[in-house]
NUDO-672602 format. One line per 3 residues: number of its first residue (from 1); their letters; for each residue x, y, z of N, C-alpha, C, O. Coordinates in Angstrom, 2 decimals, always signed. Example, Ala and Ser with C-alpha at 12.3 -4.5 7.8 and 13.67 -1.06 7.14 Angstrom:
BEGIN
1 = AS = +13.19,-5.69,+7.80,+12.30,-4.50,+7.80,+13.20,-3.30,+7.80,+14.24,-3.32,+8.46 | +12.85,-2.25,+7.08,+13.67,-1.06,+7.14,+12.90,+0.03,+7.87,+13.41,+1.14,+8.04;
This chain:
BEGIN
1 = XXX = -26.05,-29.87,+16.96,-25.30,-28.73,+17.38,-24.54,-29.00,+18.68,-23.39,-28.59,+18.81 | -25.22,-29.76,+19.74,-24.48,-30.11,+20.82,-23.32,-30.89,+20.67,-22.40,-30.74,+21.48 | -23.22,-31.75,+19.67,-22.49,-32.91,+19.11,-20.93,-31.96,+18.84,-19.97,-32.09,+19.59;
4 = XXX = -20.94,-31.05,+17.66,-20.35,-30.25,+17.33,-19.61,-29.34,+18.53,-18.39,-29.19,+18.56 | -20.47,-28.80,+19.47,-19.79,-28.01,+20.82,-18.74,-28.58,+21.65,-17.61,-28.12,+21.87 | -19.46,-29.99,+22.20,-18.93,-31.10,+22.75,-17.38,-31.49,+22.15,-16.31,-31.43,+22.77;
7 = XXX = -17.58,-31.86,+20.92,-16.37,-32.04,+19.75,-14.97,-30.80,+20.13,-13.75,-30.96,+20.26 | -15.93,-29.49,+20.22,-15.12,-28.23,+19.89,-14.24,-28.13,+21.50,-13.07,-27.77,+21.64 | -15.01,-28.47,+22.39,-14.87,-28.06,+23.85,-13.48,-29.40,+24.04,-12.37,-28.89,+24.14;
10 = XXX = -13.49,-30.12,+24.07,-12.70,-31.63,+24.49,-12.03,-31.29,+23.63,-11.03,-31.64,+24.25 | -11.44,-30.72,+22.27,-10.40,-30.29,+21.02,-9.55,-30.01,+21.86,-8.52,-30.54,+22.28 | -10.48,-28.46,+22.17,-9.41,-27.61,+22.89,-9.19,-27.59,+24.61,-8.69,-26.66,+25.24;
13 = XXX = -9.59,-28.58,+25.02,-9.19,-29.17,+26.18,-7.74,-29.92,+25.78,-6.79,-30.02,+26.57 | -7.75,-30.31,+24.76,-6.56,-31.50,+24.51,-5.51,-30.92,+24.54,-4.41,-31.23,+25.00 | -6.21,-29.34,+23.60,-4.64,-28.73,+22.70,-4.47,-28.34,+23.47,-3.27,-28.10,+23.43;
16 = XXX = -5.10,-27.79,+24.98,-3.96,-26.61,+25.79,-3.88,-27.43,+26.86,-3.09,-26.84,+27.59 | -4.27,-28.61,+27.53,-2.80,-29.18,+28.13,-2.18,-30.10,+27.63,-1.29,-30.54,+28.35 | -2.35,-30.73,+26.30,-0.90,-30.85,+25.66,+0.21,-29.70,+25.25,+1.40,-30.02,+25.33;
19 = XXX = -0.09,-28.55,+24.89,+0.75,-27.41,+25.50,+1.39,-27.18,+27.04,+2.53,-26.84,+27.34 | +0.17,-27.51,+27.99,+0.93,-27.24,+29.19,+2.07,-28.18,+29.65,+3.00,-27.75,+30.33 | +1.97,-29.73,+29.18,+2.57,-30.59,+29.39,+4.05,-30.42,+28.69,+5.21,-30.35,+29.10;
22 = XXX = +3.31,-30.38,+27.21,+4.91,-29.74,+26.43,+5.99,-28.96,+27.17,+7.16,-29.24,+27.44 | +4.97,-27.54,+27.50,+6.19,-26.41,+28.24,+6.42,-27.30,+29.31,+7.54,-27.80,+29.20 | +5.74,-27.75,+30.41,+6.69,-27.99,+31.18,+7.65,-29.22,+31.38,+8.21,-29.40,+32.46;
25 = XXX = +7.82,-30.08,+30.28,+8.65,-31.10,+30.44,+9.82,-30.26,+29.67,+10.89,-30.82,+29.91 | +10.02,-29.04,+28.76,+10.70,-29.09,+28.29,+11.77,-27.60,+29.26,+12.87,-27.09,+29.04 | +11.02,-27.46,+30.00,+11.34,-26.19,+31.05,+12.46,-26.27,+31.80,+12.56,-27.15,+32.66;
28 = XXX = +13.47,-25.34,+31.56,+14.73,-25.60,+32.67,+14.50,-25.46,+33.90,+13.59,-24.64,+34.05 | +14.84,-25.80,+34.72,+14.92,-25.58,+36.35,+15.13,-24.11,+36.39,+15.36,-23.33,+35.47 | +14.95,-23.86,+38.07,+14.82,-21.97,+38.26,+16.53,-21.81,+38.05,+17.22,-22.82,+37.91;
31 = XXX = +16.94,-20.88,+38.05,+18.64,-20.28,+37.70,+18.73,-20.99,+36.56,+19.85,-20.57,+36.27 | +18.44,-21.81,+35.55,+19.04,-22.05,+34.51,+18.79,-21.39,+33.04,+18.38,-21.89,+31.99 | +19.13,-20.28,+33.30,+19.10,-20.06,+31.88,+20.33,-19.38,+30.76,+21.53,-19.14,+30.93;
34 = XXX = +19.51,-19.22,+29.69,+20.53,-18.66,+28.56,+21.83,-19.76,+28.38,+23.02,-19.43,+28.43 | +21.28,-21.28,+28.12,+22.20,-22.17,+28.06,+21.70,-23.05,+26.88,+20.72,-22.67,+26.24 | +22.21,-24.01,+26.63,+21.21,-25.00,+26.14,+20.89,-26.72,+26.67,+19.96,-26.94,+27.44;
37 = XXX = +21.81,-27.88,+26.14,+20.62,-28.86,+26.58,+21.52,-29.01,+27.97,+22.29,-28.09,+28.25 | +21.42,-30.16,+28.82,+22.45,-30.55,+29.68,+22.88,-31.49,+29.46,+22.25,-32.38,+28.90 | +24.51,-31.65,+29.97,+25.66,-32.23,+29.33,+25.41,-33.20,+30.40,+24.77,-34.18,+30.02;
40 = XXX = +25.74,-33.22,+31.62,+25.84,-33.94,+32.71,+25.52,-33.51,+34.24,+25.72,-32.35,+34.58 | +25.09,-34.35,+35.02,+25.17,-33.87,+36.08,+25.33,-35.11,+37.04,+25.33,-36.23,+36.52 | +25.49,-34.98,+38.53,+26.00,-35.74,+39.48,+25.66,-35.10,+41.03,+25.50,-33.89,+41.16;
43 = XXX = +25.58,-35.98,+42.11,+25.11,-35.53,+43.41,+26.22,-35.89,+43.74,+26.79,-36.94,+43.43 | +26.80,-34.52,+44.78,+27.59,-35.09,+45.85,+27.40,-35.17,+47.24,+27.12,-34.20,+47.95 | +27.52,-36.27,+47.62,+26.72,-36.73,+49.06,+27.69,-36.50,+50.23,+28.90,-36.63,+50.05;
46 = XXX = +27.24,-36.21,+51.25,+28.03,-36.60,+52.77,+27.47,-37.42,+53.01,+26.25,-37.50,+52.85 | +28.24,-38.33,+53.50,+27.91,-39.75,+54.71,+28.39,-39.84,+55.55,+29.18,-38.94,+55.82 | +28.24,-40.81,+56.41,+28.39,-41.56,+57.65,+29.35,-42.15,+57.54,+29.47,-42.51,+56.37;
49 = XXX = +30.41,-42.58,+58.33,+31.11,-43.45,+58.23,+31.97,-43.64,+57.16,+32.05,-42.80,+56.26 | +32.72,-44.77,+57.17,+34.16,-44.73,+56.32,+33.85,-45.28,+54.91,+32.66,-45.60,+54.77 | +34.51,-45.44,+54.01,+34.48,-45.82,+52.25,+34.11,-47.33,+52.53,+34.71,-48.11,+53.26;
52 = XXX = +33.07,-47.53,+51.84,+32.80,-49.20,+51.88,+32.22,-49.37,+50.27,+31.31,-48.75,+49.72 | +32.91,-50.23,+49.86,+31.67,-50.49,+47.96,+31.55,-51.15,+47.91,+31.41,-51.59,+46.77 | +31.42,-52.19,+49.19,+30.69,-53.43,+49.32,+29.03,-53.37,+50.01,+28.10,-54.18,+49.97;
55 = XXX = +29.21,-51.73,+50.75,+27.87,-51.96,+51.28,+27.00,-51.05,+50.31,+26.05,-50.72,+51.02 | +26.85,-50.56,+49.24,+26.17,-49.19,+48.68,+26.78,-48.30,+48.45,+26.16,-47.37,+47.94 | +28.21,-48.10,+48.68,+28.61,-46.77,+48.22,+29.32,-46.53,+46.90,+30.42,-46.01,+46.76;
58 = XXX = +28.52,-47.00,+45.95,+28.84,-47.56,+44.71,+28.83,-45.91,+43.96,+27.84,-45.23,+44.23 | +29.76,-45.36,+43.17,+29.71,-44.34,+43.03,+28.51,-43.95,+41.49,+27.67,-43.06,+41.52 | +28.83,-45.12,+40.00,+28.13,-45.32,+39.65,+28.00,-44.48,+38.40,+27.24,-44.57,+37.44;
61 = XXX = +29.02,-43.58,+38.71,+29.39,-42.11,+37.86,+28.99,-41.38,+37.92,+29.29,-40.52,+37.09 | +28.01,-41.08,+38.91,+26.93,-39.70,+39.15,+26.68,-39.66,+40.85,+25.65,-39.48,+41.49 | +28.14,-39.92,+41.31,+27.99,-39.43,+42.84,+29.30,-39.65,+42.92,+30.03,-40.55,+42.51;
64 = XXX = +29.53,-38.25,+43.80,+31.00,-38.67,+44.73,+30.31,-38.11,+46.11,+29.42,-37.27,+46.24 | +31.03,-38.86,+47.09,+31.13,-39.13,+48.58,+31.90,-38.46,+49.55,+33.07,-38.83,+49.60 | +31.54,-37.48,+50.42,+32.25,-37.14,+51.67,+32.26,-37.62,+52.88,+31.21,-38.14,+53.24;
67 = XXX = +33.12,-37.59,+53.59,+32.73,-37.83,+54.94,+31.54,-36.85,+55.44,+31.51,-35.67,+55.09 | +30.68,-37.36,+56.18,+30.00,-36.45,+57.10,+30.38,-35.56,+57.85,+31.19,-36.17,+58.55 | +30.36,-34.23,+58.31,+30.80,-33.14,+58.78,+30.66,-33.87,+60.41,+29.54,-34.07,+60.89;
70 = XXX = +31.54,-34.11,+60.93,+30.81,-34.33,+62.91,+32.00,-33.18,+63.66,+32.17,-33.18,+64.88 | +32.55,-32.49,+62.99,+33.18,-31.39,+64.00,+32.57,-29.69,+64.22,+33.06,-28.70,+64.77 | +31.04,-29.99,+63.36,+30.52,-28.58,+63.90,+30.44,-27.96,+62.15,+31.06,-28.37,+61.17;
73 = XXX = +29.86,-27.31,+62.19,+28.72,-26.50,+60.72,+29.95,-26.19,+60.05,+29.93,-26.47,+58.85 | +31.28,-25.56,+60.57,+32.03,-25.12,+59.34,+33.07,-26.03,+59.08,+34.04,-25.59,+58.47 | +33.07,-27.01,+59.35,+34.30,-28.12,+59.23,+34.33,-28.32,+57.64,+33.41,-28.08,+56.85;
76 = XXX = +35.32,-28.71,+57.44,+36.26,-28.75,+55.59,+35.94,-30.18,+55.91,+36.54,-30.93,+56.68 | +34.22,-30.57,+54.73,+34.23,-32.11,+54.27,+35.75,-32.30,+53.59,+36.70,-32.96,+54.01 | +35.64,-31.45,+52.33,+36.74,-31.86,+51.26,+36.35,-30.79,+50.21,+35.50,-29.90,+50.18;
79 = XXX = +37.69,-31.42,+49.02,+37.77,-30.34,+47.94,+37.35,-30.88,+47.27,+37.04,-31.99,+47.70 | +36.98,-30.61,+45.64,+36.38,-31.35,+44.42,+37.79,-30.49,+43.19,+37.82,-29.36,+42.69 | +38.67,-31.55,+43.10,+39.64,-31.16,+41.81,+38.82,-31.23,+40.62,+38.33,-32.32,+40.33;
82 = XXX = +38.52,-29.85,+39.64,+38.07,-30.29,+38.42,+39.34,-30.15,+37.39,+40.19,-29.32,+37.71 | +39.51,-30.84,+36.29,+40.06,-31.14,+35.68,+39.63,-31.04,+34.14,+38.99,-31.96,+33.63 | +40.03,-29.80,+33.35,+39.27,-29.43,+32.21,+40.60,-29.87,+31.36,+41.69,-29.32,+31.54;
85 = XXX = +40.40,-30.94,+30.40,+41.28,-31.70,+29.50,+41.03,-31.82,+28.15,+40.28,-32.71,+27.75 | +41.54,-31.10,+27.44,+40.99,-31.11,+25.77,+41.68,-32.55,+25.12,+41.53,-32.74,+23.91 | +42.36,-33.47,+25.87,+42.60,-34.99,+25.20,+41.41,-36.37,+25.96,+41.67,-37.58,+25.92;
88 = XXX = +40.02,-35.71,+26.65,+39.03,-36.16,+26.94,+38.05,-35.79,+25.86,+38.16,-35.00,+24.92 | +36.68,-36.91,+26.38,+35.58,-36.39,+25.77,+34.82,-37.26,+26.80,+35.02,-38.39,+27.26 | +33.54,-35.97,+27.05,+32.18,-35.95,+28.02,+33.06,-35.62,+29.40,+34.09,-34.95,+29.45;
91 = XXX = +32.49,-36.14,+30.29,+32.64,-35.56,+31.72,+32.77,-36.94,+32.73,+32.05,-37.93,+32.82 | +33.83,-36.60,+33.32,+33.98,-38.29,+34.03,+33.97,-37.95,+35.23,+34.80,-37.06,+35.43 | +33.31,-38.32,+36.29,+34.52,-38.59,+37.76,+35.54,-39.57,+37.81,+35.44,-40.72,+37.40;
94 = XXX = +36.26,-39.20,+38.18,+37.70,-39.69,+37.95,+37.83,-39.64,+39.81,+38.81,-38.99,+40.18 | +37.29,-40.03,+40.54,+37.55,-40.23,+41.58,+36.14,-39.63,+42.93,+35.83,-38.50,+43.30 | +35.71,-40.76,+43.24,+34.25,-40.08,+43.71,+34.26,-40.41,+45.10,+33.25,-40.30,+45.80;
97 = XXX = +35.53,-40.87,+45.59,+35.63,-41.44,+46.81,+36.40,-40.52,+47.70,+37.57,-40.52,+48.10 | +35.05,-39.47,+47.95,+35.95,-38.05,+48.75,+35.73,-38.12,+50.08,+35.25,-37.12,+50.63 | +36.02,-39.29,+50.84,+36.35,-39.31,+52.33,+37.34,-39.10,+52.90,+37.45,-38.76,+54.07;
100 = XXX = +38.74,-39.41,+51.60,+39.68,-38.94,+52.47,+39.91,-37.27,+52.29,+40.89,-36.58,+52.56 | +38.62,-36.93,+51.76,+38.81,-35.55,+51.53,+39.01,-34.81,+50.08,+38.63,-33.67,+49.80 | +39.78,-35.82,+49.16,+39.55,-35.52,+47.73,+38.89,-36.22,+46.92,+38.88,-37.45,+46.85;
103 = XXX = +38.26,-35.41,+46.22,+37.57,-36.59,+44.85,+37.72,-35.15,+43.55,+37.74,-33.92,+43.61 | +37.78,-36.18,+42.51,+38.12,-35.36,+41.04,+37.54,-35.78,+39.67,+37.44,-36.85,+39.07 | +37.21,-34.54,+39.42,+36.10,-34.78,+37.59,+37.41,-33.79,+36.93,+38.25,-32.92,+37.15;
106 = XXX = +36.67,-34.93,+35.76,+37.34,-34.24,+34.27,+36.45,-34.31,+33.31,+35.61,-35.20,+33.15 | +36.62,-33.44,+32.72,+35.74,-32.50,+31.80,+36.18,-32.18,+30.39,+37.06,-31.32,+30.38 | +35.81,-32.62,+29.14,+36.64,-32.06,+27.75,+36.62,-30.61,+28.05,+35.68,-29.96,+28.49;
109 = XXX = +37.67,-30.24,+27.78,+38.00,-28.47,+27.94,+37.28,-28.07,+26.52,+36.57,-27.07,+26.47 | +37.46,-28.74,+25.60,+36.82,-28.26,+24.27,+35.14,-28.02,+23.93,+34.63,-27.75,+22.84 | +34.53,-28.20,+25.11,+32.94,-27.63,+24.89,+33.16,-26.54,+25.64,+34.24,-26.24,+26.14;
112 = XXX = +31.93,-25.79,+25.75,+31.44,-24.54,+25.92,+30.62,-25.11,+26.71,+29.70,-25.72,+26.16 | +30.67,-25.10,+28.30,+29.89,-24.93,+29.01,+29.65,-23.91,+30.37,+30.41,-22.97,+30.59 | +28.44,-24.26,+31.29,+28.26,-23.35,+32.35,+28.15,-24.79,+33.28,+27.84,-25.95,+32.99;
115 = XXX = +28.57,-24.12,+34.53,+28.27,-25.38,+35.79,+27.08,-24.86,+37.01,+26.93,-23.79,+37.60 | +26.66,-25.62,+37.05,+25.91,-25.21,+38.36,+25.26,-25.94,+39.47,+24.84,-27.09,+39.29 | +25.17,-25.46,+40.35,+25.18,-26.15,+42.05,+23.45,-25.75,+42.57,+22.96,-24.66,+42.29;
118 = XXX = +22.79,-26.64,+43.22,+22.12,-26.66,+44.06,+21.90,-27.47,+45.06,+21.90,-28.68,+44.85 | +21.67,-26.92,+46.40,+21.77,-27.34,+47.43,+20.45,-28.44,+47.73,+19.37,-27.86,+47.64 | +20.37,-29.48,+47.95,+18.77,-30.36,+48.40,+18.40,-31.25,+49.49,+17.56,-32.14,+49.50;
121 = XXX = +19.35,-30.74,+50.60,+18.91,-31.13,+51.83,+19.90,-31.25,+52.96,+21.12,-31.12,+52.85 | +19.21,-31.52,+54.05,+18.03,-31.08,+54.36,+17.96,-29.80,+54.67,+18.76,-28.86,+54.68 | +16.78,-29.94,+54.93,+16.29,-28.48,+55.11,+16.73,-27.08,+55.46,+16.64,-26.01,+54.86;
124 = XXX = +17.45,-27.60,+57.13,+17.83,-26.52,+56.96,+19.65,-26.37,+56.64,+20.44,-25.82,+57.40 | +19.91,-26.90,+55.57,+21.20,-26.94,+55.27,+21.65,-25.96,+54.47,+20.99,-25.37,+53.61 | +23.46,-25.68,+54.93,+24.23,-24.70,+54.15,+25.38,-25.53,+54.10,+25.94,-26.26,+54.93;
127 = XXX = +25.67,-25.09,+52.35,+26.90,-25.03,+52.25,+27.71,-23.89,+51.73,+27.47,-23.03,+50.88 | +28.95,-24.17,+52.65,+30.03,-23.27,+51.66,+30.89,-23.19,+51.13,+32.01,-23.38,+51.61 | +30.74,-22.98,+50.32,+31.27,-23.06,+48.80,+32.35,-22.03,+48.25,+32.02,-20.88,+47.96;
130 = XXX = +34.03,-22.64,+48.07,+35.32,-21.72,+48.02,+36.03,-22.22,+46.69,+36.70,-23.24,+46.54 | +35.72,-21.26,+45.79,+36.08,-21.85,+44.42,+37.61,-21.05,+44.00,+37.53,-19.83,+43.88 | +38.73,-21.57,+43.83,+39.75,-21.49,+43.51,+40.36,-22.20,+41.79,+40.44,-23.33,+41.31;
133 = XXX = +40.65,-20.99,+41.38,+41.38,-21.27,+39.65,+42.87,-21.14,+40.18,+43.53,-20.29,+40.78 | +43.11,-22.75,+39.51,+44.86,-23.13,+39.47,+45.13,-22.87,+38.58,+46.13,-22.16,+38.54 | +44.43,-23.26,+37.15,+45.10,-22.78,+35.80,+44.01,-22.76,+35.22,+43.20,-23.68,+35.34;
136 = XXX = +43.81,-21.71,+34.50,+42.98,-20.74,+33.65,+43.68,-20.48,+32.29,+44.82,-20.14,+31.98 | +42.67,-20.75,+31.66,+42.92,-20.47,+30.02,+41.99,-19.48,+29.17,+40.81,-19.70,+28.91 | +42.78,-18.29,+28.78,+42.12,-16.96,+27.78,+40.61,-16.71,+28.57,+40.56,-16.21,+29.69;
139 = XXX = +39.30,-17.17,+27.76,+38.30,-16.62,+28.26,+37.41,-17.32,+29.23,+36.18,-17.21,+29.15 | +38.06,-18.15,+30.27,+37.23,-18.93,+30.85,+37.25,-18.30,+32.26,+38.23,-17.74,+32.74 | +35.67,-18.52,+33.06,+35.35,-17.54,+34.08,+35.34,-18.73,+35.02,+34.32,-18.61,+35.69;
142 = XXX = +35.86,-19.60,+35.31,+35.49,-21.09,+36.35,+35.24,-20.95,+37.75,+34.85,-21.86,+38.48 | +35.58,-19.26,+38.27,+35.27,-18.92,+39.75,+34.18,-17.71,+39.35,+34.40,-16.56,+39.74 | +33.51,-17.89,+38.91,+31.76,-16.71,+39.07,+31.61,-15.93,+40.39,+31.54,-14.76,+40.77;
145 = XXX = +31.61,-17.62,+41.08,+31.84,-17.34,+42.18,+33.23,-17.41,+43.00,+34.00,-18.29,+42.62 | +33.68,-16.52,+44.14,+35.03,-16.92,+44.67,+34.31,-17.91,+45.46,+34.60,-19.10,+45.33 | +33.21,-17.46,+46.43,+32.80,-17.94,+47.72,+31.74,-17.10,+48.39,+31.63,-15.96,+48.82;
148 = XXX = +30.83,-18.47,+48.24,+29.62,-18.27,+48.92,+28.80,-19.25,+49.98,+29.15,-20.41,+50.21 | +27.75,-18.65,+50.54,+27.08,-20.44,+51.14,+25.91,-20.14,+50.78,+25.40,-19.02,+50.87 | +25.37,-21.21,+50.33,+24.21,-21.70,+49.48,+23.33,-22.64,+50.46,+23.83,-23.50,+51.18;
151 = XXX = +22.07,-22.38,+50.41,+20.96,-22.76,+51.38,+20.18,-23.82,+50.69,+20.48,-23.92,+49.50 | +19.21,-24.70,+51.13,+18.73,-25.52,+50.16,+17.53,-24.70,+49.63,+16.88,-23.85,+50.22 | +17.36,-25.30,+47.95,+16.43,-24.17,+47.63,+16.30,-25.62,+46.81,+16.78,-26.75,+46.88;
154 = XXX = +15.02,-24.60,+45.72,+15.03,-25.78,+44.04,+15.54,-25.32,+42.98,+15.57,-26.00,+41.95 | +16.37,-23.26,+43.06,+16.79,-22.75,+42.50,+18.62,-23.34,+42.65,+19.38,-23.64,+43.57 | +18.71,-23.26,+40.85,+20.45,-23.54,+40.75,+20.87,-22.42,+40.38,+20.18,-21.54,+39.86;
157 = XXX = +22.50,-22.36,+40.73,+23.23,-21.34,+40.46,+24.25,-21.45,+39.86,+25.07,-22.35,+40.06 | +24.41,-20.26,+38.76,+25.31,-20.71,+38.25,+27.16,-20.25,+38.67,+27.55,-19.15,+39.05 | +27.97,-21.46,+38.46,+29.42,-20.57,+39.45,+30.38,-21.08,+38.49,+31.41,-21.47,+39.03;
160 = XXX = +30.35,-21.21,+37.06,+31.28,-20.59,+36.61,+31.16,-21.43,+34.84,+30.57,-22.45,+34.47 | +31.70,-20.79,+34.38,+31.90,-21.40,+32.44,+33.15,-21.31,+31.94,+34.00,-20.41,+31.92 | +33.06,-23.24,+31.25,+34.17,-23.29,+30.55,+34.48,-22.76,+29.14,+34.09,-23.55,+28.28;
163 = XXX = +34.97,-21.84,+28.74,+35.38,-21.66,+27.27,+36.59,-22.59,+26.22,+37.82,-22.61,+26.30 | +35.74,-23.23,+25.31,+36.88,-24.67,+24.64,+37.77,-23.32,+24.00,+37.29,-22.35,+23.40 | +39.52,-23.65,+24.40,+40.44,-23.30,+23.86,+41.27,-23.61,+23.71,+42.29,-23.02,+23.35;
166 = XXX = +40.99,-25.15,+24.08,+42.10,-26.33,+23.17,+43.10,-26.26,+24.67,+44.00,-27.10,+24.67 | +43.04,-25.43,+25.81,+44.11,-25.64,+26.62,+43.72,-26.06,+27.89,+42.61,-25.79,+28.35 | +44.93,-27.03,+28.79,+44.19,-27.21,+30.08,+44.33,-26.57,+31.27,+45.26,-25.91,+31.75;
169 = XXX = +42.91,-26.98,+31.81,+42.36,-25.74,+32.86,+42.18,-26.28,+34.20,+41.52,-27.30,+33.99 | +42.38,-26.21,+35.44,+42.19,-26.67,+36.70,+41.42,-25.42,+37.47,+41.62,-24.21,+37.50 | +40.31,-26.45,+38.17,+39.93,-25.32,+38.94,+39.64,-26.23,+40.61,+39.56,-27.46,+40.65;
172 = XXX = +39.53,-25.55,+41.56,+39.46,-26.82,+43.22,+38.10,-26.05,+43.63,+38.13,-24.83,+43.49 | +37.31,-26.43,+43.95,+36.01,-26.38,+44.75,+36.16,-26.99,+46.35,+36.33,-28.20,+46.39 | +36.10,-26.25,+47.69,+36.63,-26.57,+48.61,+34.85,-26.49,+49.27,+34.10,-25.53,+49.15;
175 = XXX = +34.63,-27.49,+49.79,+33.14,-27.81,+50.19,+32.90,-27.69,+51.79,+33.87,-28.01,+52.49 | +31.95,-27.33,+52.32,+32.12,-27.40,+53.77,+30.49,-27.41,+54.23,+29.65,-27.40,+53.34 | +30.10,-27.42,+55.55,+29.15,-27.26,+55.90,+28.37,-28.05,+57.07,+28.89,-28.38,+58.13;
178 = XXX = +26.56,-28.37,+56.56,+25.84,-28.89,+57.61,+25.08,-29.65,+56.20,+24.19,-30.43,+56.54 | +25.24,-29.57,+55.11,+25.05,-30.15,+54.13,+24.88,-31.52,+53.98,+25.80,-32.02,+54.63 | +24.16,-32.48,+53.45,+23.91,-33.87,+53.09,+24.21,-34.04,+51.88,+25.09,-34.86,+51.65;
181 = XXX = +23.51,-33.22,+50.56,+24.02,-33.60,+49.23,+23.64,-31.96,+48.94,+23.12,-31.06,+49.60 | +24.18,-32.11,+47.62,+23.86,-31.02,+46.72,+24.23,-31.09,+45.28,+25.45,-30.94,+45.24 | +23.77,-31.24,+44.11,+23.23,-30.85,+42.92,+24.69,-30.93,+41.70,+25.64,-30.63,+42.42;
184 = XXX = +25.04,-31.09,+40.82,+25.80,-30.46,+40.13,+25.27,-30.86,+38.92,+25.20,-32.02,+38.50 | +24.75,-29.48,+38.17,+24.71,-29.68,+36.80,+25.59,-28.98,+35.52,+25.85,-27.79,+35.68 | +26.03,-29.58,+34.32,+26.69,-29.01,+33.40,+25.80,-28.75,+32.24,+25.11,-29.73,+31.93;
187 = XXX = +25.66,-27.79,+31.60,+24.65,-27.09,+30.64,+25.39,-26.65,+29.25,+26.34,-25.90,+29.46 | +25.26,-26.83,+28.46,+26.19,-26.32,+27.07,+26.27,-24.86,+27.04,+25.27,-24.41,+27.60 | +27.16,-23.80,+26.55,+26.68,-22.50,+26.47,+26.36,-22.03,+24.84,+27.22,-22.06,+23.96;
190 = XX = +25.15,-21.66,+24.69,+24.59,-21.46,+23.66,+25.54,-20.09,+22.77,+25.84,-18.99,+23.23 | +25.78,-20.57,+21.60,+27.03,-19.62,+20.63,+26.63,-18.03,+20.75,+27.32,-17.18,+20.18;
């Protein structure tokens, strides 16, 4: 009978944290929901000093680069040109070398997605964040947000969705702050 208990007890030890493990590998981050899988994402960093890709500043496709802020908390690192193109496919940076202030992604205009930002250091960092639509097509919301500043958290937010309508869309993200990096993820939007 002990044999049998033993058996029964370690079963269901297994089954419920292989459940717990399940849910949480398969768990979106906090702010992400009502989306589905993720498409892409990328860090954009402030640094030190000038463009070098001989020493590490290898972009790699999942980082673009600012100068470091040294004129005080609200100084303009730079802008981020996005570029929504229905004669692409997936999501590129197309320019990650934003010291002189610009860097630019392109994006197939023909998925259905949501974008979103979180802030991750340090601590006590803000950014702020000035989202401007150059060209907008039928149902797409690409400024959620106009402008906000975002604190570091582990929660993402979401600031804006592309709707595929076959047409192209520009939107500028103007970055500023006391910021080091922060977050960008792209999420599909569920039909």
């Amino acid at each position: 009978m002990k044999t049998i208990v033993k058996f029964i007890t370690r079963a269901g030890v297994t089954v419920l944290l292989g459940a717990l493990f399940a849910t949480s590998a398969s768990a979106a981050p906090k702010g992400v929901v009502n989306v589905g899988r993720k498409l892409a994402q990328f860090n954009v960093i402030a640094k030190p000093g000038a463009w070098d890709p001989t020493v590490g500043n290898f972009c790699n496709g999942a980082r673009i680069f600012f100068a470091q802020d040294t004129s005080g908390a609200n100084d303009t690192l730079g802008r981020i040109t996005w570029n929504l193109d229905p004669t692409v496919t997936g999501m590129t940076i197309t320019d990650c070398n934003g010291t002189d202030g610009y860097a630019t992604v392109t994006a197939n205009e023909n998925v259905n997605f949501a974008m979103f930002i979180r802030v991750m250091g340090p601590a006590t960092s803000q950014l702020n964040f000035v989202c401007t639509v150059v060209v907008q097509s039928l149902n797409d919301n690409l400024c959620m947000i106009g402008s906000d500043t975002f604190k570091k958290g582990n929660q993402f937010t979401r600031i804006g969705t592309n709707i595929a309508d076959d047409a192209f869309a520009q939107v500028l993200w103007d970055v500023s702050g006391d910021w080091k990096i922060f977050q960008v993820r792209l999420y599909e939007l569920l039909p």
